[in-house]
DOKE-39789 format. One record per atom (N, C-alpha, C): residue in three letters; z, x, y. Coordinates in pm, whole numbers, plus 50000, padded with zeros to 5 digits. Layout:
BEGIN
ALAZXY
...
//
This chain:
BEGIN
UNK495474792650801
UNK494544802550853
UNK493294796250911
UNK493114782950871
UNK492274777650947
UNK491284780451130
UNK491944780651190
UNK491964782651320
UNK491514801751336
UNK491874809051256
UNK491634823351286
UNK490334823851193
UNK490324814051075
UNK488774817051031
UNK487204808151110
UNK487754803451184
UNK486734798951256
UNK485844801951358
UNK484984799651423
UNK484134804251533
UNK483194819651498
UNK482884824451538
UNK481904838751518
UNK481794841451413
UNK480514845051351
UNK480074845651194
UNK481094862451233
UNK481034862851085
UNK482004872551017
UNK480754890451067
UNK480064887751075
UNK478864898251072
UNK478794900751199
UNK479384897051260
UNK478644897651461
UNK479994905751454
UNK481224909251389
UNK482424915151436
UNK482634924451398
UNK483014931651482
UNK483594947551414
UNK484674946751310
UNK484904956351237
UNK486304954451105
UNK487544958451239
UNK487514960951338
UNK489104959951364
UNK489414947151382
UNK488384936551392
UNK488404921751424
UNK488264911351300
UNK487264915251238
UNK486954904851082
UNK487354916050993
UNK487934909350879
UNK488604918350789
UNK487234921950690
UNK487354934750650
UNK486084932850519
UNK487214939850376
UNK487964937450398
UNK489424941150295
UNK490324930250297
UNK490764928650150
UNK491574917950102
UNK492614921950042
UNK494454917950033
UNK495734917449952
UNK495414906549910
UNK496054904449766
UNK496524890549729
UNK498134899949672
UNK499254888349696
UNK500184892849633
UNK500674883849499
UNK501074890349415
UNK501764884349282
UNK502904886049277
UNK503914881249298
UNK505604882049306
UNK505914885549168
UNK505564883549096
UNK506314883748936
UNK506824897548896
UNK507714897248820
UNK508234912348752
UNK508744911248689
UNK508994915948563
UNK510024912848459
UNK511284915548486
UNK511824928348561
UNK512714933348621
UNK513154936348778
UNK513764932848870
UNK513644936749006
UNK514384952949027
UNK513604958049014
UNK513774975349103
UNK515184972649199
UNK516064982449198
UNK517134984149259
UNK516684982949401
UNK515724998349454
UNK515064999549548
UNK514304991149627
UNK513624978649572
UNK512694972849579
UNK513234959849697
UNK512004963149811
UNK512594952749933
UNK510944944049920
UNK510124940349833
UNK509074934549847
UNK509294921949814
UNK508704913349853
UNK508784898549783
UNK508114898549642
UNK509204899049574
UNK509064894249430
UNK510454886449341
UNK509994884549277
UNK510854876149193
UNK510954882849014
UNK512224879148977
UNK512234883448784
UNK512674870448687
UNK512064867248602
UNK512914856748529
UNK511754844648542
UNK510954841548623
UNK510384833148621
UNK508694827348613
UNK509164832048486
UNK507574832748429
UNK507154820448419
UNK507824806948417
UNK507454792348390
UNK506994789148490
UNK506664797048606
UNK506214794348745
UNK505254800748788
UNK504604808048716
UNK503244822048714
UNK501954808748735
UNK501464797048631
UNK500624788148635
UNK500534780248743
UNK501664774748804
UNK502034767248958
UNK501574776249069
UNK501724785749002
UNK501904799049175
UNK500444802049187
UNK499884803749065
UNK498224809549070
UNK497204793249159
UNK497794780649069
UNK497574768349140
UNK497374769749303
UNK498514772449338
UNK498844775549454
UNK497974787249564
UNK498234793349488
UNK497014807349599
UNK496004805149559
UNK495414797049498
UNK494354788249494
UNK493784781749605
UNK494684775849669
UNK494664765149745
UNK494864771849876
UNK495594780249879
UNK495684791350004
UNK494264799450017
UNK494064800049931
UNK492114808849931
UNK491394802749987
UNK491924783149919
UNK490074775549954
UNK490164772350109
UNK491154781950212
UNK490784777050332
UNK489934784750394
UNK489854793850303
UNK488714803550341
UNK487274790350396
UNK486684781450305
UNK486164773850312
UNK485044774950231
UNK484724789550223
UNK483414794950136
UNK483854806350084
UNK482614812950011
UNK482844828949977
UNK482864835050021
UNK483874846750059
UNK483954855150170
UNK483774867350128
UNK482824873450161
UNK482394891150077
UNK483694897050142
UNK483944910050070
UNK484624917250155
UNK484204933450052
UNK484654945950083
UNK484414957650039
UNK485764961549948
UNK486674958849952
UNK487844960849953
UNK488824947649881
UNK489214953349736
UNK490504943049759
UNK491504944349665
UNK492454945149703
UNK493734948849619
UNK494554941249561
UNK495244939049453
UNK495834931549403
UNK497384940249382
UNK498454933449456
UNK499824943849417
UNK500894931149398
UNK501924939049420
UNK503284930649351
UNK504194938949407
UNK505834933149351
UNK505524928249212
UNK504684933249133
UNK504384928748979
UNK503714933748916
UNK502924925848847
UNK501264927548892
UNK500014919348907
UNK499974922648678
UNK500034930448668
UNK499804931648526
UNK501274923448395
UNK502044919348520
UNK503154914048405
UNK502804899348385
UNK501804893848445
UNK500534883948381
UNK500244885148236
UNK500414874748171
UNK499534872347989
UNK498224873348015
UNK497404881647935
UNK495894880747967
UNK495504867748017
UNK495434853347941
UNK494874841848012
UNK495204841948151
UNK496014841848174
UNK496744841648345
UNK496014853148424
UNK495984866748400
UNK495774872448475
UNK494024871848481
UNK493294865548336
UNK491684858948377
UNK491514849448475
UNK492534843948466
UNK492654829648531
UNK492584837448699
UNK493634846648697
UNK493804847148840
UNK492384855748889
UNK492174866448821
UNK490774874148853
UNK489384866948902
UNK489434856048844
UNK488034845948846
UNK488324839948969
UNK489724835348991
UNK489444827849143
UNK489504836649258
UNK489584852649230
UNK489614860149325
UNK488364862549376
UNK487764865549244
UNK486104866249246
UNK485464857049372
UNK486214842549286
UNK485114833749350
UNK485184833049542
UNK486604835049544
UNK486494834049695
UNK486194848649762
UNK486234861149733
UNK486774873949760
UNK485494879749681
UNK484214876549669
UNK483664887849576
UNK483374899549703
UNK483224910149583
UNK483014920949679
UNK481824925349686
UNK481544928249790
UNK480114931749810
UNK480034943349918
UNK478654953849939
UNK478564964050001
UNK478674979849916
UNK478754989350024
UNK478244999049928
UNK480175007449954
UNK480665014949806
UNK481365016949794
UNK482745007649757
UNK481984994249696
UNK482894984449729
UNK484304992149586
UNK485274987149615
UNK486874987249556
UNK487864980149537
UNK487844980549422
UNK489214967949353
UNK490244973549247
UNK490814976749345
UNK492314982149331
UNK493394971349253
UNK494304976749124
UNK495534964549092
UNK496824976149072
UNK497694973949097
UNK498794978049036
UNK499434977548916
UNK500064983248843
UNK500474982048744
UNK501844988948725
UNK502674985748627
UNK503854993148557
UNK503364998948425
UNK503715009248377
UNK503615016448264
UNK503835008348179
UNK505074999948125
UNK505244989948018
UNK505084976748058
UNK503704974648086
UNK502824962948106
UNK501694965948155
UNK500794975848088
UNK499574980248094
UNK498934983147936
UNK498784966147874
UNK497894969147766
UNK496384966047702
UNK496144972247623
UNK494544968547622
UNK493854962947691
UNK494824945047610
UNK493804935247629
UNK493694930847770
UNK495284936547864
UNK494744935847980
UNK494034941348040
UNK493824955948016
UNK492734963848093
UNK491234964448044
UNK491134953047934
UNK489544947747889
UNK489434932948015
UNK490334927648018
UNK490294917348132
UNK490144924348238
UNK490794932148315
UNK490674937148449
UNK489644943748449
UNK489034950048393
UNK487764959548349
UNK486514945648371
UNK486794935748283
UNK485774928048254
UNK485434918548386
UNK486794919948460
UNK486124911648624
UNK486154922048717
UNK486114934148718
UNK484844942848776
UNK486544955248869
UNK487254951048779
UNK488454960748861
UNK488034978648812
UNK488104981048949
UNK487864997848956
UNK488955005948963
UNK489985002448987
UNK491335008749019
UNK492355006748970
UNK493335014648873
UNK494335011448873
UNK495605022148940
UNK496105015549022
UNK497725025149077
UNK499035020949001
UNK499725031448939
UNK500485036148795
UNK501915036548911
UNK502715024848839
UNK503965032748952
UNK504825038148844
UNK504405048948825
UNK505255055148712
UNK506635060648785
UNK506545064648920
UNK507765073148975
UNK508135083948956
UNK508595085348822
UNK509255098648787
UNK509165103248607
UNK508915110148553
UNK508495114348429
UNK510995115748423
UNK511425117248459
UNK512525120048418
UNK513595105948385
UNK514425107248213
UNK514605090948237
UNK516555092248342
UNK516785098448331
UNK517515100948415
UNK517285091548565
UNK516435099048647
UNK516095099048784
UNK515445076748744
UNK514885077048668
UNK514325064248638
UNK515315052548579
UNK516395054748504
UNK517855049348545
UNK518055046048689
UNK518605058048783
UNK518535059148918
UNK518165047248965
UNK516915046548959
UNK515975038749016
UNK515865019248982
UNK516545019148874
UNK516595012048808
UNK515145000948769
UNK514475016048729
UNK513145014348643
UNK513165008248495
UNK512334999948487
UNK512434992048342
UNK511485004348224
UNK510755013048250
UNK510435022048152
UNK510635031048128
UNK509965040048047
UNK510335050647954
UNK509495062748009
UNK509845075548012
UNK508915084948056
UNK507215086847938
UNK507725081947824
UNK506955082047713
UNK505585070547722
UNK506095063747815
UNK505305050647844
UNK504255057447982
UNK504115064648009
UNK503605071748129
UNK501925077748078
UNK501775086647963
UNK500685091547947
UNK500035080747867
UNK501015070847811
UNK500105060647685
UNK499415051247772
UNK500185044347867
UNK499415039147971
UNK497845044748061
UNK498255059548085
UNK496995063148166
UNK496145065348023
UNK496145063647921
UNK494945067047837
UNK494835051947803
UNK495315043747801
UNK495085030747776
UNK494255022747891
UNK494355027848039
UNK493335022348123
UNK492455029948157
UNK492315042348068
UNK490775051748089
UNK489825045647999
UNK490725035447895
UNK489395034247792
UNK488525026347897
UNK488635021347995
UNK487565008748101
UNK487795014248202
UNK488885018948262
UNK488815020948388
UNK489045034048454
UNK487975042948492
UNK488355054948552
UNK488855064648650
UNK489445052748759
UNK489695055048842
UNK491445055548797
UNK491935067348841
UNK493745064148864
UNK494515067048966
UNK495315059849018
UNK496565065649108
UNK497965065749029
UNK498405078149081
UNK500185075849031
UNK500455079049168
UNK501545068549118
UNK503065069049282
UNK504355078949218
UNK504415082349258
UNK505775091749242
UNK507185088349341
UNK508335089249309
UNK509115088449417
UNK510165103649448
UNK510135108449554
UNK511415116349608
UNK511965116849637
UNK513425121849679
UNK515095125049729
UNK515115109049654
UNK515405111949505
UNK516315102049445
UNK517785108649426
UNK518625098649415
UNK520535107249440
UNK520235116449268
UNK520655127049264
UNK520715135249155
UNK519475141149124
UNK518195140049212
UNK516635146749207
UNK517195163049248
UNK516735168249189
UNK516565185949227
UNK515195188649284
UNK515285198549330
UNK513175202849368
UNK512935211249241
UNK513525215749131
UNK512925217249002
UNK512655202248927
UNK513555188748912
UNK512885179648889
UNK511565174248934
UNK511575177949073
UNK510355172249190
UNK509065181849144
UNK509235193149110
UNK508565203949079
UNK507575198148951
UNK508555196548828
UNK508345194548713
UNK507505173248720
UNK507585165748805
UNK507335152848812
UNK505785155848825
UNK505375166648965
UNK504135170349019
UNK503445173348918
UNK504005179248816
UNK503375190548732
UNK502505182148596
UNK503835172248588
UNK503405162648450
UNK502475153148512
UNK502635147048632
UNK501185140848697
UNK500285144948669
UNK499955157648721
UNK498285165748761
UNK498235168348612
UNK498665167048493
UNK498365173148381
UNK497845161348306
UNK498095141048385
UNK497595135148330
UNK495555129648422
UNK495605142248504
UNK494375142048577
UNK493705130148627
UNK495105125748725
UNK494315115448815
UNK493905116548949
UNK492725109748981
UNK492245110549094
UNK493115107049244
UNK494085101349233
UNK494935097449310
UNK496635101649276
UNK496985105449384
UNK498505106449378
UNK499085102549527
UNK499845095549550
UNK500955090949616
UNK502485094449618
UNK503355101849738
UNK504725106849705
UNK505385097449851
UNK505895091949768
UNK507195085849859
UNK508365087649882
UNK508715090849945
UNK510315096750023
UNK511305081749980
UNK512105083349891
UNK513085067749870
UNK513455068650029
UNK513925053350017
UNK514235047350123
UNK515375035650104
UNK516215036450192
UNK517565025450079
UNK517365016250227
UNK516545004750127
UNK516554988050267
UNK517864985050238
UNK518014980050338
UNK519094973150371
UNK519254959550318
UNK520434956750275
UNK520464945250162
UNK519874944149989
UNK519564958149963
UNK518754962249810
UNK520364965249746
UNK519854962849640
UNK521584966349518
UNK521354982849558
UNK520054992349541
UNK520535006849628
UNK521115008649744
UNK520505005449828
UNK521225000449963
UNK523415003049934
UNK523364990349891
UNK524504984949822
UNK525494994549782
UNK524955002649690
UNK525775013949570
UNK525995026149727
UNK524845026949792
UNK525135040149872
UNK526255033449926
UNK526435019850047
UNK527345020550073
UNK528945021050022
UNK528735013349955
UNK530075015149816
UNK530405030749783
UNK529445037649825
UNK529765055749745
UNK529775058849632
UNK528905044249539
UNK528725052549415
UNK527405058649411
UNK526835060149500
UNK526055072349494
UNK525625080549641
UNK525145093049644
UNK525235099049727
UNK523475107449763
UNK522965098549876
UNK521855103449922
UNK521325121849939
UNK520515122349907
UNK519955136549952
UNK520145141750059
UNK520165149650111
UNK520385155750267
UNK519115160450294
UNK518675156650399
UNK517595157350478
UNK516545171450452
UNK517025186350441
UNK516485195750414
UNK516205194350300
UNK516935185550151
UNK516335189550038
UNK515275178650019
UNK515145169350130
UNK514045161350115
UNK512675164850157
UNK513015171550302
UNK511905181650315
UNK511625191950252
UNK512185198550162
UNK511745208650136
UNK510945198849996
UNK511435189949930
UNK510395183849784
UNK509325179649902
UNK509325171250024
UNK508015170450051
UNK507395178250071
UNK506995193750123
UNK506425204450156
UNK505725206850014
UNK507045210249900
UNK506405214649747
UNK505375201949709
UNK505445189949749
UNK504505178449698
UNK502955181149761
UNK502865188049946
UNK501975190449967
UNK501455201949924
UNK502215216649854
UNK501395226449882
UNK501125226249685
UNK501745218349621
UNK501285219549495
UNK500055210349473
UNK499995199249532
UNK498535189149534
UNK497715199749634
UNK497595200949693
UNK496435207549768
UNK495805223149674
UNK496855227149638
UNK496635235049524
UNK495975230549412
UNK495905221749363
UNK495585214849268
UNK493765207349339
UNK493835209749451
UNK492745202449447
UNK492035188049534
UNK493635179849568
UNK493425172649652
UNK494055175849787
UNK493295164349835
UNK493595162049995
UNK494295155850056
UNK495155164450111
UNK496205151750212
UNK495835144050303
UNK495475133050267
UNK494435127450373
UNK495305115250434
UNK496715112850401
UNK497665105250478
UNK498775108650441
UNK499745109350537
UNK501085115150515
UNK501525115050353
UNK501575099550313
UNK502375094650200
UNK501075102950077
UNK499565102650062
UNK498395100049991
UNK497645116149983
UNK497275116549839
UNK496645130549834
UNK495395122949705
UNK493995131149758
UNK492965119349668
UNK491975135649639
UNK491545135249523
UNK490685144949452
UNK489635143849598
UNK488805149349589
UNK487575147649717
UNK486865134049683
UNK486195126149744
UNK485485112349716
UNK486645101049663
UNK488245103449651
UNK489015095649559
UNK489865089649622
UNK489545084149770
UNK490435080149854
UNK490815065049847
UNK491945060049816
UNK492065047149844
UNK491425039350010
UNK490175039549941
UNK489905028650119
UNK490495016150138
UNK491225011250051
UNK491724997550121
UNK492975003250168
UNK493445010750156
UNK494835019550262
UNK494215020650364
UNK493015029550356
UNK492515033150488
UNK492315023650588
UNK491375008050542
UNK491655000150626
UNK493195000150715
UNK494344999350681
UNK495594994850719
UNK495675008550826
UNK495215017950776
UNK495415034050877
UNK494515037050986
UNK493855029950968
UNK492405028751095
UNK493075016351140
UNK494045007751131
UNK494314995251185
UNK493334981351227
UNK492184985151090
UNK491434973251116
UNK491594964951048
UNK490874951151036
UNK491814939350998
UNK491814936550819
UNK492664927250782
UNK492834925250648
UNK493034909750598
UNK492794906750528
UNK493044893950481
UNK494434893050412
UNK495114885650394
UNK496544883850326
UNK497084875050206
UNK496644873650129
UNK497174858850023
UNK497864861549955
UNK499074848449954
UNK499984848349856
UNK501704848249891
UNK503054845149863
UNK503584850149893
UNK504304860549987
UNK504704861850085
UNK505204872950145
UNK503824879950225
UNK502514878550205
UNK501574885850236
UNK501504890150384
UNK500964899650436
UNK500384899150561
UNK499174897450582
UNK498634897550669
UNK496924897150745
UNK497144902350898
UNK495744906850893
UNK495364909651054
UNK494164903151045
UNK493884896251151
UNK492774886351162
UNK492524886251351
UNK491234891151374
UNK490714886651481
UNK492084885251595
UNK492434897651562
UNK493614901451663
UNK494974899251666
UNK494854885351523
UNK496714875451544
UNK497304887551409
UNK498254889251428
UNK499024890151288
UNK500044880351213
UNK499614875951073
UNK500914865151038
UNK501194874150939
UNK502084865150856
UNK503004866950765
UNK503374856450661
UNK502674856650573
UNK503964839450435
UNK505124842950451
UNK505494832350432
UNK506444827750396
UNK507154834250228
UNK508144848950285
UNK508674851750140
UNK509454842350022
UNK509704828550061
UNK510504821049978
UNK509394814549801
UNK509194820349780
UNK508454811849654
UNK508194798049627
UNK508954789849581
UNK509264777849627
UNK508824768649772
UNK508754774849835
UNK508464770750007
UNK506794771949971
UNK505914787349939
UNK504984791249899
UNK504264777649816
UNK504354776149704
UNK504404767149624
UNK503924756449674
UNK504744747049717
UNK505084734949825
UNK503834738249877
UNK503794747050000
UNK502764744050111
UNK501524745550103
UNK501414756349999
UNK500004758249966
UNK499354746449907
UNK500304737749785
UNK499734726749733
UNK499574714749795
UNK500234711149908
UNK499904703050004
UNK499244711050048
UNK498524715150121
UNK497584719550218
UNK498174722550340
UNK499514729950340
UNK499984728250443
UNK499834750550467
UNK500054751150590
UNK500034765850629
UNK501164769950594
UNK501114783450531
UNK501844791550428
UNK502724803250553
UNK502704802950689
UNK502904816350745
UNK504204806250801
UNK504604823350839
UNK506354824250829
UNK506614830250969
UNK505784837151018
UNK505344845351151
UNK504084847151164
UNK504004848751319
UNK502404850751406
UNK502234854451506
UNK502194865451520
UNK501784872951669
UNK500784876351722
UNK500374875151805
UNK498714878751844
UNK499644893051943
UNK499004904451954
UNK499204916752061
UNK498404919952166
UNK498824918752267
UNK497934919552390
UNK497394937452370
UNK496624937552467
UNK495584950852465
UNK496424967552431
UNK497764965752512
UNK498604977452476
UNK499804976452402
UNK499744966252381
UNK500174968352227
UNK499564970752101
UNK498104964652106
UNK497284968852004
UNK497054979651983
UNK496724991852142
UNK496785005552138
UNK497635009752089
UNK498965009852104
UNK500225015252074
UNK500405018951954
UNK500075004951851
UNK499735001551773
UNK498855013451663
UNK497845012251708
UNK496925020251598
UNK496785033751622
UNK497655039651789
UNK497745054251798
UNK499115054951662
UNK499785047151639
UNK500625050851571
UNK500075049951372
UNK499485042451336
UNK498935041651229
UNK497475052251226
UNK496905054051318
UNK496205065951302
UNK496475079751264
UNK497575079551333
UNK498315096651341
UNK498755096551249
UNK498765090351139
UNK499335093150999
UNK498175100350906
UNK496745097050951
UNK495375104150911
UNK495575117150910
UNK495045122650821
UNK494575141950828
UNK493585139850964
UNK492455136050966
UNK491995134751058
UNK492005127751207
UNK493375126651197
UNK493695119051307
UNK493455110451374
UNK493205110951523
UNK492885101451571
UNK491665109351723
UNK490255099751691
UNK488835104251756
UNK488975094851865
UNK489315102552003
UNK489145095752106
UNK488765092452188
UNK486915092052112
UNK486235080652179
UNK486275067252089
UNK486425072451997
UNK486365060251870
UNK487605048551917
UNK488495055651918
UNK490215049151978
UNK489735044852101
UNK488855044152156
UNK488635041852332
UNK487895026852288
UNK486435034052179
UNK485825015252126
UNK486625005752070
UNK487135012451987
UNK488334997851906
UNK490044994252010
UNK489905004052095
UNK491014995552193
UNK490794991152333
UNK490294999152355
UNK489724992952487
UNK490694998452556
UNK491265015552529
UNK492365019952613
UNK491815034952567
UNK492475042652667
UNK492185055352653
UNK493565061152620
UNK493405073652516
UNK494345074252410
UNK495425085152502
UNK494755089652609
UNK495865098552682
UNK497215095152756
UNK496105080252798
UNK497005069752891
UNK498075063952753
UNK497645064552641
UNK498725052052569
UNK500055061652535
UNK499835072652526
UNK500465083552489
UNK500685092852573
UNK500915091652700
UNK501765097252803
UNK501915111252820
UNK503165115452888
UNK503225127252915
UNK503955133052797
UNK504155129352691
UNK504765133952576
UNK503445140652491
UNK502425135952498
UNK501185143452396
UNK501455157552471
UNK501105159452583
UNK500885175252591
UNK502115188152519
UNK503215179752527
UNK504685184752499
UNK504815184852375
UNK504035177152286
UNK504265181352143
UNK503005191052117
UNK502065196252175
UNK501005200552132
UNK501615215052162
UNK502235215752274
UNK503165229052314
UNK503875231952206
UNK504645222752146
UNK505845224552059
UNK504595225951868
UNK503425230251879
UNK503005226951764
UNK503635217551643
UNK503625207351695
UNK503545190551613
UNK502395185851596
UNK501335187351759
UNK500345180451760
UNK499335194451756
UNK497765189451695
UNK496935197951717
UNK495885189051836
UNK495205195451901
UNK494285188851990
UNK492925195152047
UNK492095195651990
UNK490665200952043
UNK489905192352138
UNK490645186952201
UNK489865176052298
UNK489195165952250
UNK488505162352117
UNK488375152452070
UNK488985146652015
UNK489575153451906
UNK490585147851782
UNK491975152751775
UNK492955140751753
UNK494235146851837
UNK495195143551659
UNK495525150951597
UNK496095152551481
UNK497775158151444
UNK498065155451368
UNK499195162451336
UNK499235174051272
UNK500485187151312
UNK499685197451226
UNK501015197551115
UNK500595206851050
UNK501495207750893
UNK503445204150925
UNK503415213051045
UNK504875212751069
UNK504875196751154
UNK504115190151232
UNK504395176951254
UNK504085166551133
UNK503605169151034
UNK503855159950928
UNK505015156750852
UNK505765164450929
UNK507265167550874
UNK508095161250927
UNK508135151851056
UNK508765144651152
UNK507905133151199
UNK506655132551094
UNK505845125051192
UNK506345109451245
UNK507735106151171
UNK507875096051220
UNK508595095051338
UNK509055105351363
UNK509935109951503
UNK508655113251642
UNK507975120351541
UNK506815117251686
UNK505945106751727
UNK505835099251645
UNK505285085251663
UNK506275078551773
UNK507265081551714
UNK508275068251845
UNK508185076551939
UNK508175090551972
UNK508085093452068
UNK507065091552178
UNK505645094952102
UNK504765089052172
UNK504405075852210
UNK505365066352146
UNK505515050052172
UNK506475047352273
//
């Protein structure tokens, strides 16, 4: 990263250019998720001390301390760390990554059965504000399915175990799992909002290609949802959270008022991010890379001092537009186009063709001449209208 952290102080740049938000990733897990297409690894905990070594050494090219507002720690699973380890790793995050500014946020992930005390007196004690709960599903059924390592019972002991320090919560939930009903989906919503967190997240499963789910669908031992009963649990996910209180303030994301994950938001405004670790991404001063998902490779290069990326693209001007009309329109508030005019240097009518007026006809799109949004029934396809307008 050398070369992209250099030249223009960090302060002279706008955030679609200098990142003021940070990932670090932690590969580790005790178990690998059926579903699960992220770079992580299970089984190899004798390699947690080498690896932290390592993104160590990937940090210090930062060269100094780099403030940022924002910074997240995910996985894998950042909490299947032994307290020493996960002090160990918190302190060197600090040191390169402290956060600074107003509203600043430090987000970690966690699993239900690896969220205890003494870790959330550590994460508490180096200044973590956030924890996101991937609990999924209160049903152990659907969490079989999934091939989740916990217990539905492990769900409320956890969120009272990181309220004793930390007050901030997200739960992730997942939908159209093979054998989900919309009375299960119903009843998942219900046991969430009853453990009163500020954050909720619903994800539509998704079978990657090459995942042991993946796998079983093709084999036919199991059999995907059909498209209407997926929409119809997403509709019940929006009109029971909004009922409840929060805001759909991104397709996937519903946040009490003031309870918004801003380091998402960075990625949805498409301004830039820092990346460490494993598999990570970054946006930096226009390039995008990528590590290297191999662990081992990771390892190696970071400890020589050698560059950790696996891919690197820099995007010329309309692609960058293209780009963030499409990660914008995932906003409740869409996309402001004069704002889209300063951070691209394109005008949002031109990037989006003669197809905007045709969905605004077809109520997909809403449009008051400033702000060009999706309306309830285009949140329902929004990924079909994105390519369209691409």
């Amino acid at each position: 990263m050398g070369d992209i952290l250099s030249g223009m102080p960090a302060s002279a740049e706008p955030p679609w250019i200098w990142p003021r938000a940070a990932y670090v990733h932690v590969p580790f897990c005790a178990h690998h998720c059926g579903y699960c297409d992220f770079a992580v690894v299970a089984g190899q905990e004798d390699r947690i001390d080498e690896y932290l070594s390592a993104l160590n050494c990937e940090l210090s090219t930062l060269a100094t301390a780099t403030p940022v507002r924002t910074l997240f720690l995910g996985g894998g699973t950042p909490t299947h760390l032994a307290p020493a380890q996960l002090e160990r790793l918190l302190t060197t995050l600090i040191r390169w990554l402290p956060l600074q500014g107003d509203s600043t946020e430090f987000s970690v992930e966690a699993n239900p059965d690896t969220l205890t005390s003494d870790k959330v007196t550590v994460l508490a004690d180096h200044g973590v504000t956030r924890i996101s709960l991937g609990a999924q599903s209160f049903h152990a059924g659907l969490l079989h399915t999934l091939d989740r390592a916990h217990d539905p019972s492990q769900i409320p002991r956890a969120v009272e175990t990181a309220r004793r320090r930390i007050s901030r919560l997200s739960i992730d939930l997942i939908f159209g799992v093979p054998g989900q009903t919309v009375a299960d989906w119903q009843s998942d919503l219900r046991r969430a909002l009853q453990l009163e967190p500020d954050h909720v997240s619903t994800y539509g499963l998704t079978y990657e290609k090459g995942t042991p789910l993946w796998k079983r669908r093709q084999r036919g031992d199991l059999i995907a949802l059909s498209e209407d009963s997926e929409l119809e649990m997403y509709a019940t996910a929006i009109d029971t959270l909004e009922d409840a209180g929060f805001e759909h303030y991104e397709i996937s994301n519903f946040a009490r008022p003031g309870m918004r994950c801003h380091h998402n938001e960075t990625y949805w405004a498409n301004e830039a991010y820092f990346g460490f670790g494993v598999g990570a991404a970054r946006y930096v001063r226009g390039r995008r890379e990528i590590n290297t998902r191999d662990l081992s490779a990771y390892i190696r290069k970071a400890l020589a001092g050698e560059s950790c990326t696996f891919q690197s693209e820099e995007l010329d001007g309309v692609e960058r537009a293209k780009e963030t009309l499409a990660v914008q329109l995932r906003r409740c508030e869409g996309i402001d186009r004069e704002a889209f005019r300063r951070q691209t240097g394109s005008d949002l009518d031109a990037v989006a063709g003669v197809h905007l007026p045709l969905l605004v006809a077809d109520n997909l799109i809403a449009d008051n001449g400033r702000l060009v949004r999706l309306t309830r029934r285009g949140k329902y396809v929004a990924d079909a209208i994105i390519e369209r307008l691409l």
